[in-house]
N, C-alpha and C positions, 0 to 999 in steps of 0.2 A: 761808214763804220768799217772798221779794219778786219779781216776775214779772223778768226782763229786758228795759228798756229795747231795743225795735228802730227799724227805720225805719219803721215799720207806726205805731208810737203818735206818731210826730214830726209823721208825714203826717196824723194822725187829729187833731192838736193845732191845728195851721195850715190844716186843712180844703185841703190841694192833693193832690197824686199821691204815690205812693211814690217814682216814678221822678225825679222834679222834688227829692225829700229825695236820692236817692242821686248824682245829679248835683251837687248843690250842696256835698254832704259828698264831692266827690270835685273839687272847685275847675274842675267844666264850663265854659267860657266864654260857652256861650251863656246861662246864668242868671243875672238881674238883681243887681246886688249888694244890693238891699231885700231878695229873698228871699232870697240865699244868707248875708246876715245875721239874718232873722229864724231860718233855721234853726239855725245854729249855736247863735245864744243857747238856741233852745227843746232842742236837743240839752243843753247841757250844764244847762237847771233839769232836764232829767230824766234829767240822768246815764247817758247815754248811749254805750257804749265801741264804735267796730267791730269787728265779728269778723273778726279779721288771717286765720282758715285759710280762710271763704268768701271774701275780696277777695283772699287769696295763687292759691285755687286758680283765682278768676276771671280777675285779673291776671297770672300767672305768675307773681307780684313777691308777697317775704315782707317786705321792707320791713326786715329783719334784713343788718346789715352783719358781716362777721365782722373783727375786731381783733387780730393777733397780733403779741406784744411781747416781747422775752428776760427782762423781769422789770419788776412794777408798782411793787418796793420802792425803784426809782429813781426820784424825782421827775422826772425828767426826762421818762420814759416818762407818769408819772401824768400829768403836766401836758400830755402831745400826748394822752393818751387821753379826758381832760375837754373838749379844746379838737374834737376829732374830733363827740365828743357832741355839745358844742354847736354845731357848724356843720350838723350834718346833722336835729336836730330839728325844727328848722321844715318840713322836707321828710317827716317822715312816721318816719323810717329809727330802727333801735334799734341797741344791737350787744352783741353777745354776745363777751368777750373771751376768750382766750388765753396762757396764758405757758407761753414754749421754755423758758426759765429757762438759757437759754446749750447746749441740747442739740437739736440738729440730730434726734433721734428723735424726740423730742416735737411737734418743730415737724410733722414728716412724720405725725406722730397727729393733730397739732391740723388742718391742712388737711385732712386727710381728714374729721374730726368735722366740721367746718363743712359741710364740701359736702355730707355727710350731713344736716346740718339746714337744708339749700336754701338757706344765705344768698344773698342778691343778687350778693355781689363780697367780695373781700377784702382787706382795707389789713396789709400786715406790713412788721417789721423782721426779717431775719436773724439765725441765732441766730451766736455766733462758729465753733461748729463745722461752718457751712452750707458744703460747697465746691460738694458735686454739688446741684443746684435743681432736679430735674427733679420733684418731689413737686410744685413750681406747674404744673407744665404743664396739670393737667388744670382750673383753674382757666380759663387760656387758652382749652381745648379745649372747653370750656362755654359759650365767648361771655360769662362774667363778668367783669367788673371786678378788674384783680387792680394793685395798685399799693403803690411800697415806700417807705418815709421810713428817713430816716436812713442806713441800713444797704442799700447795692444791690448788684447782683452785673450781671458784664456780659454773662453768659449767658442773664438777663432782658430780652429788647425792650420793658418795662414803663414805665408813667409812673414818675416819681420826685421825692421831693421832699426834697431834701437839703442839708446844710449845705455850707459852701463848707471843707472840710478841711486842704486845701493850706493857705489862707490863715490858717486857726485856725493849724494848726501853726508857721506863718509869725510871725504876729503877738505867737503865744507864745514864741515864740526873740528877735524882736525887741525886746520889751520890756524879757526879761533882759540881751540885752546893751547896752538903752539906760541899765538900773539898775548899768552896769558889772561884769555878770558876765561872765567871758568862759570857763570850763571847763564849759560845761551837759551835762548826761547829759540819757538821755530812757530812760523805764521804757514799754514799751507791751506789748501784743498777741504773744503768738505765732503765733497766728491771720491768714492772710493774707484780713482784713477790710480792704475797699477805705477806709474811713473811717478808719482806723487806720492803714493806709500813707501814705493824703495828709498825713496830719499828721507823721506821721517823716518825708517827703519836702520837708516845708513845713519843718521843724528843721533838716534837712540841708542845706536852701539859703540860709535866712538865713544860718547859720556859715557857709558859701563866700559869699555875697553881702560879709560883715562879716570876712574874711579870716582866718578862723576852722578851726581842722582839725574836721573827722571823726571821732571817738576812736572805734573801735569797742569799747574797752571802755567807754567812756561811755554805749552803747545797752543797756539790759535788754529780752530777748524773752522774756518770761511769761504769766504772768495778768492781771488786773486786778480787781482788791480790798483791802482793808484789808490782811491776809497777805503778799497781793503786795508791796505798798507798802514795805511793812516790808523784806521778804525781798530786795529791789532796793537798799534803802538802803543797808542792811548790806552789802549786796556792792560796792556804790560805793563807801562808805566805807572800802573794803581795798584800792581799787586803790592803786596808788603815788604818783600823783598826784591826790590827794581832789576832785569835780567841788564849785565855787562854787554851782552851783544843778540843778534835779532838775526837769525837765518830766514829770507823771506825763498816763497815758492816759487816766485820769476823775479827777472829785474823790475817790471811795472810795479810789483808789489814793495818791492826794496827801495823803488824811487818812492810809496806814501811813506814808507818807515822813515828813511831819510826827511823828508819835508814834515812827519810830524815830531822830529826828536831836536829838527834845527829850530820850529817853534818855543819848544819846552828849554832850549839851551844844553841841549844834551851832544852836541853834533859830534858826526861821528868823524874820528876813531873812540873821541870819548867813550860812546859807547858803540860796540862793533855793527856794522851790517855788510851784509853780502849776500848776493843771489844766484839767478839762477838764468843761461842764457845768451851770456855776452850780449846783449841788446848795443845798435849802433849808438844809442842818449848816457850808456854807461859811462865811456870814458868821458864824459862832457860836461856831465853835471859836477856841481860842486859839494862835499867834497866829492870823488868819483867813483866809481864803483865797484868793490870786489866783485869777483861775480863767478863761476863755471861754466867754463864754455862749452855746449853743447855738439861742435862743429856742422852746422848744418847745409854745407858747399860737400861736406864728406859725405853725408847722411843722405842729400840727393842726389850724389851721386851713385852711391851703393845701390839705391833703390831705384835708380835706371836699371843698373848693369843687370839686378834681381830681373827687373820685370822684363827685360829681352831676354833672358834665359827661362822663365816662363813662358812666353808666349813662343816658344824657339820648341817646346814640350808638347805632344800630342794630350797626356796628359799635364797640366800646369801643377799641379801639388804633387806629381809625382817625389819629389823632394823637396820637403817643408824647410826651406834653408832660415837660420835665427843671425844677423849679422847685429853685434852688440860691438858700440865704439868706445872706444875711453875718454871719459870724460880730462879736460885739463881744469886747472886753478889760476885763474889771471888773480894777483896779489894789485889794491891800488888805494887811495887813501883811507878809504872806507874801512880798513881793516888795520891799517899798516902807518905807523907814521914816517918809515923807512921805505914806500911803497915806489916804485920808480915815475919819474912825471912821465 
């Protein structure tokens, strides 16, 4: 069996000190950059890995970020958890993920298993059934990093890094009724997630901005999923007066809308839909997807950059920073007969 690579054979290789290799593998500043470049090259011809439990127990620091997401089968989530990666690689940091998968128990399992595996800090999103949040506190009560995307609660004094909601939901009401709809329903959450109310608050004010009613049978408060989608349409399409277009809470849910309105012969643009997310199946289905792009390659990226200046803080909430992104409007058959292929 082949010995393991230490700092003992680097120092032996380059004829200087141990202490001189563990400095410069730890980016010391008082080491010259000739040496702390000769070392690195001779580290990696001899394949050389750290041992994360001696620098974790020397450092305090495991270098392990913990990740918790309500589910990774959303592109959306996939794409802030790839972008999380790569901002914090250069810095040393790994992560170990999590999915609540929308249950508020899990989530309260998963924080606890993390803190049990000494991560550094932790980046989460809410699951929809989170009201009470007292399972982060001992995050806080640790001195770690604890910070939310997407999904925040205000019972958190926590960084955040979040979409601008109001104005998605804003933008998405605005659209339809610049494509001349003027009866829109909105299918969302029953769940009193703060992300989910700006966007019905943002639908609610374009229709009063554009002298528009309120229909409260126009609003479905459910789920959100395919199921859903479905199950929302069907009950639209019974009220007495049929809504012209259907604002769903994500794209999953705008793909049932869609699939129960091409049943009935109602396909849209005939009657509008559009959601919420850019999902990678938007552009792809037929007809294909209006939808608000959430940017989430920007959103984990932000929330690298957040949590290395957190954990860079003696105190970490010394500065509760709120980074909110702008939401865009990708225009495509779904709403638009003029929409670009």
């Amino acid at each position: 069996m082949n010995k393991k690579t230490t700092i003992y054979d680097i120092a032996k290789e380059l004829n200087i000190t141990t202490s001189t290799v563990s400095r410069a593998l730890s980016g010391f500043s008082a080491i010259s950059d000739t040496t702390r470049q000769a070392v690195i090259e001779t580290a990696k011809k001899l394949n050389y890995s750290p041992n994360r439990l001696a620098s974790a127990l020397k450092s305090g620091k495991t270098y392990i970020i913990g990740v918790i997401v309500p589910s990774v089968q959303a592109h959306f989530f996939a794409s802030i958890i790839h972008s999380i990666e790569e901002g914090l690689k250069n810095s040393g940091y790994r992560v170990i993920l999590y999915q609540s998968n929308e249950f508020v128990e899990n989530e309260i399992n998963g924080v606890k298993t993390l803190l049990e595996a000494q991560v550094d800090g932790i980046i989460a999103s809410i699951s929809l059934e989170t009201e009470d949040v007292s399972h982060f506190a001992e995050v806080i009560k640790q001195n770690k990093p604890l910070l939310l995307f997407d999904r925040e609660h205000a019972d958190l004094k926590v960084p955040t890094v979040t979409l601008d909601d109001f104005k998605a939901g804003y933008i998405a009401t605005r659209h339809l009724i610049d494509q001349g709809y003027r009866n829109i329903a909105f299918i969302t959450t029953v769940h009193q997630i703060k992300v989910f109310n700006d966007r019905l608050n943002g639908y609610k004010a374009a229709l009063k901005d554009n002298n528009l009613a309120v229909i409260a049978d126009n609003i479905i408060l459910g789920g959100l999923s395919i199921k859903d989608g479905r199950f929302g349409a069907s009950k639209l399409m019974r009220n007495d007066i049929k809504p012209d277009a259907i604002i769903a809470g994500d794209d999953f849910t705008a793909l049932g809308v869609i699939k129960k309105l091409k049943e009935i012969n109602e396909t849209p643009p005939k009657i509008g839909v559009i959601g919420f997310a850019n999902e990678a199946f938007s552009a792809y289905i037929t007809p294909d997807l209006s939808t608000i792009d959430q940017h989430p390659n920007q959103m984990g990226i932000e929330c690298a950059k957040l949590f290395l200046k957190m954990i860079q803080q003696e105190n970490p909430y010394q500065n509760v920073d709120h980074i909110v992104l702008e939401p865009s409007l990708i225009v495509r058959e779904s709403t638009s007969n003029n929409a670009p292929s």
